[in-house]
N, C-alpha and C positions, 0 to 999 in steps of 0.2 A: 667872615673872611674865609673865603674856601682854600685847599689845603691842596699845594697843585704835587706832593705826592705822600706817599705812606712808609714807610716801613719796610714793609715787607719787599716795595719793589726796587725802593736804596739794596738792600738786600742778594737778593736778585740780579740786580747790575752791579753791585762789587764782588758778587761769588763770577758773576759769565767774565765779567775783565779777570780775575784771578782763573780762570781757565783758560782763556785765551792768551794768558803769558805764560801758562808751563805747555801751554803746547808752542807758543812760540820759543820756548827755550830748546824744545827738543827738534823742532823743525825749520828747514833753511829760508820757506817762505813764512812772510807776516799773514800773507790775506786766509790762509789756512785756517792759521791761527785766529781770528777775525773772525770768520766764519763757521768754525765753532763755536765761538764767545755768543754770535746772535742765536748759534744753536742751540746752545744751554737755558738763552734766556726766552726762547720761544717753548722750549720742553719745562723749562722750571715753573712759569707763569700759568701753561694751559695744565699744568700736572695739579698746579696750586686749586685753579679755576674746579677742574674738574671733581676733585677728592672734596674741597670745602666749597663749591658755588651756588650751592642750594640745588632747588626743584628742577628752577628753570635753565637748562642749560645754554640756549642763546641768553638772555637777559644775562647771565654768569662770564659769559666769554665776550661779550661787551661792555658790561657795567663796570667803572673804576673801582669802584665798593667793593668787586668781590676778588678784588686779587690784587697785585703790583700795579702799583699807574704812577706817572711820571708825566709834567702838565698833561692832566685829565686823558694821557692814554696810555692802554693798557699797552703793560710791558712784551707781549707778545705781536704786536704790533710793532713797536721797536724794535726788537728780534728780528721782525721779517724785513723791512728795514733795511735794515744794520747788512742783514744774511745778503740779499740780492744785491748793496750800494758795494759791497765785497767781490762779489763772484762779477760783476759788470766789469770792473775792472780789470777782471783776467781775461776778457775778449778784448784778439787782437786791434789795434788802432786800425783808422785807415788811414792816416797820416804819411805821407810820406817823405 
């Protein structure tokens, strides 16, 4: 039965939500805050990737084995995600 995530990137996404609510505490907009939180977890995951991912560096920054994953993707990919479905929504509507 495979294991659709690990540890370390539960981790990872409960440290970037606990960043993105003291910076929402201190600031008037949410998507800031948001946008940091994918920040953290795009820096925390390729930081993790990088320092322990072995030889191969691409193989490392793809593989769910070598860092956070969350169904089978890496947590840095969630981050980017996360970061841009954030910042989309601060461009103006055309709605009128």
């Amino acid at each position: 039965m495979p294991i659709i995530f690990n540890l370390i990137g539960i981790v990872m996404i409960i440290l970037a939500f606990g960043v993105s609510w003291v910076v929402n505490l201190f600031s008037r907009n949410e998507i800031f805050g948001a946008v940091i939180g994918g920040s953290a977890l795009i820096a925390s995951d390729l930081g993790y990737r990088v320092k322990y991912g072995g030889d191969n560096l691409f193989i490392s920054l793809i593989s769910p084995t070598h860092g956070g994953q969350l169904f089978f993707f890496p947590i840095w990919i969630l981050g980017i995600f996360a970061t841009i479905s954030f910042l989309v929504t601060l461009l103006p509507s055309s709605k009128k």
